[in-house]
N, C-alpha and C positions, 0 to 999 in steps of 0.2 A: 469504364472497365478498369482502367488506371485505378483510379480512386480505390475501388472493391478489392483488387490484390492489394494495397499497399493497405489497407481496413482488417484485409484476412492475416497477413503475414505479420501485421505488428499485432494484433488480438491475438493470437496464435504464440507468441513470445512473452506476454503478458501473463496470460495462461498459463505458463510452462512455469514463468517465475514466481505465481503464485501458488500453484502445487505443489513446484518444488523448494521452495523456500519460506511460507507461510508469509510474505508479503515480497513489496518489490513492483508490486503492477499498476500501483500509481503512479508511481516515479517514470515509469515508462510510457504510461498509457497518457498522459499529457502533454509530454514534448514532440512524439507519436502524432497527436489529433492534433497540435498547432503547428509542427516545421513538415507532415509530412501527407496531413487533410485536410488546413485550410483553417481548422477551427481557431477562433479568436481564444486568448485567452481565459475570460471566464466561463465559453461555451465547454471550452476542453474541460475547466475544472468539475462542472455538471457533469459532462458526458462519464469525465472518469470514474465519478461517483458511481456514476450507475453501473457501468461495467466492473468495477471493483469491488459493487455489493453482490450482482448474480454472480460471480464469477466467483467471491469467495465462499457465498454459500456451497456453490458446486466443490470447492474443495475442502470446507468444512464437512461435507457429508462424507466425503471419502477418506477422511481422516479419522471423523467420527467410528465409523466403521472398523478402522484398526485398530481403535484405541487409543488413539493419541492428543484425544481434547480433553484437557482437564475441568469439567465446565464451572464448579465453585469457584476455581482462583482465576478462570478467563472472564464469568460474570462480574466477580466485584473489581477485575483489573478496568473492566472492561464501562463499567458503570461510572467509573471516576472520570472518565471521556466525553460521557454524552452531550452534558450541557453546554460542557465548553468547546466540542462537533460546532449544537446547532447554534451558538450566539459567535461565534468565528466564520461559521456559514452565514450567517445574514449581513456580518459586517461585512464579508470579502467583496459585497457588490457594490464597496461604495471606495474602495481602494485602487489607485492606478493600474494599471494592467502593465505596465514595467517594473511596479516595485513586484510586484506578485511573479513576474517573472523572473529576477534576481532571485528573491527570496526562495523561488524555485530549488533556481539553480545551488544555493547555500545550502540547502537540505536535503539535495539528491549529494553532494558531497558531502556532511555528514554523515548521511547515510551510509555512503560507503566506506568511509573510515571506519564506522560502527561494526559493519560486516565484516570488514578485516580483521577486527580486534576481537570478536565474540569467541574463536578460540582461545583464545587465552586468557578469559573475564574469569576472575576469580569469584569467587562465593564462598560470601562471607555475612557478617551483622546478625544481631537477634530476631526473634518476631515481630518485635515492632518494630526495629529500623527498616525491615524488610518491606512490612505491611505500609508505613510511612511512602519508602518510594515508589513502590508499586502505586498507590494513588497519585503521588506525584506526575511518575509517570503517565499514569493514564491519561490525568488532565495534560498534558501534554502533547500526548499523541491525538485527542477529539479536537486539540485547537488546531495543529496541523490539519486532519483532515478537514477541518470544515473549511479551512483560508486558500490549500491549495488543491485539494480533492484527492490527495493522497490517502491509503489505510492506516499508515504507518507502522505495519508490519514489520517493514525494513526494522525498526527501533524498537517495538516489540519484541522479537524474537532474541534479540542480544540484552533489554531485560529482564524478562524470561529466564534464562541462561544465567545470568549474574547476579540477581536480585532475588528469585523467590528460587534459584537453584534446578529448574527445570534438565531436563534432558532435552537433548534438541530435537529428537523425534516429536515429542511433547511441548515443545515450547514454539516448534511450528504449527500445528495441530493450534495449540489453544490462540497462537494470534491471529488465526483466519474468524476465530469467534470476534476478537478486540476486534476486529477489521469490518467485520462485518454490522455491527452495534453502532460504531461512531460514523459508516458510510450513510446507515438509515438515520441517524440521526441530523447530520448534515444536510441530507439529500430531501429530510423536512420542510425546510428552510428552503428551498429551490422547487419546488413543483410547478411552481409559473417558469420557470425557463427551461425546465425538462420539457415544457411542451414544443418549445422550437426549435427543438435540437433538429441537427440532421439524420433522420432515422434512417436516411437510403443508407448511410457509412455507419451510422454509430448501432445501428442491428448487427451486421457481419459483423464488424466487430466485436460485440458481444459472444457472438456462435463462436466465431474463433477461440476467442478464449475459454468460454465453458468448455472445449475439446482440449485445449490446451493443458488444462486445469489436470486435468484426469494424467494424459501422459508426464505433465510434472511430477504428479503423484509416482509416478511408478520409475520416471526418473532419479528419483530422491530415496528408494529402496537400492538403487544399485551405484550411483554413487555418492561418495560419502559427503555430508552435508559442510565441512571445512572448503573442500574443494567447489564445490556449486558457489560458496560463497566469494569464495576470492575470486571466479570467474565472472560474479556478478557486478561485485565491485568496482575491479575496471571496468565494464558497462556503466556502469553510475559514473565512476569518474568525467569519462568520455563524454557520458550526456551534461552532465552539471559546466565541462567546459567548453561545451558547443552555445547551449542557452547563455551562459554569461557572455560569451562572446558576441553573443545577436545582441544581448539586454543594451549594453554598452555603445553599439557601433548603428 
């Protein structure tokens, strides 16, 4: 019963911060499944896959809906990711489960640096310096996702914002697409260890979040999306110093 609340309540924040911020629910939803249900390292990084591909779709739909997915500039941002998703997803199983947990923890800090700074990212360069980093970017964000089973929305949405000049209603919107393309991609590459997962936990978990997902959404209409971020941020902080600290000790 333990288990099931601590499944619902972290799926359920996962949720919220992907509604409401167009990413963020990997970073959560992995330190979550291994400091707080047990799961090992790479079972987390599966699980998260999975719940951060239903869980985006469900907020991609609701995004969709108002208007706020760009899908020409989220497809080709979005394409620059796949491959290197799913050949970062085959290699992460043959990698330590401590470096992957460091490495974790370096990119939930990142992340949140990231988030802090997206108010104040300027926009700037031509079309092609633009169109240049955005592929950059995107291969960037598939090789995260596939090594640690993150969406990388977190990074997404700030270049988004900085690089092709989005509005952030719009730049949340179209990362739940990026998010969602490099989770199926990755999550390729894994169908033998999706089958062993712990489905008694990593179901609620799911449910939690797809409800989560929705009232993010409507979260993120009433308050302003600077403030959601810097509340997040210290959350990233906090988790990125908890895991280093296990990684270490």
């Amino acid at each position: 019963m333990t288990a099931l609340i601590l499944a619902l309540t972290a799926g359920a924040v996962v949720g919220l911060a992907l509604g409401a911020l167009g990413g963020g629910g990997g970073v959560l939803a992995v330190p979550a499944l291994i400091y707080l249900l047990g799961f090992t390292p790479a079972a987390a990084v599966t699980a998260s896959l999975i719940i951060v591909t239903v869980t985006s779709l469900t907020a991609l739909y609701a995004h969709a809906r108002a208007g706020h997915v760009r899908w020409k500039a989220g497809a080709a941002f979005a394409a620059a990711g796949i491959l290197p998703a799913a050949a970062a997803g085959a290699a992460s199983a043959h990698l330590p489960q401590a470096l992957l947990t460091t490495a974790f923890a370096a990119v939930a800090a990142v992340a949140a640096v990231a988030m802090l700074r997206t108010g104040g990212a300027t926009r700037h360069g031509g079309g092609d310096v633009r169109l240049g980093k955005a592929a950059g970017t995107g291969a960037g964000l598939g090789t995260l996702t596939g090594l640690l089973g993150v969406g990388g929305g977190f990074l997404a949405v700030p270049a988004l914002v900085s690089v092709l000049a989005f509005e952030m209603e719009a730049a949340v919107g179209t990362s739940l697409l990026v998010i969602t393309a490099n989770s199926l991609a990755s999550l390729a590459t894994r169908s033998g260890a999706a089958a062993s997962l712990d489905w008694a936990t990593t179901g609620p978990f799911i449910g939690a979040a797809i409800l989560g997902a929705w009232d993010g959404k409507r979260m993120a209409a009433k308050v302003s999306g600077p403030r959601l971020q810097r509340a997040f941020a210290v959350v990233l902080l906090a988790v990125a110093a908890f895991m280093l600290a296990a990684a270490v000790t």
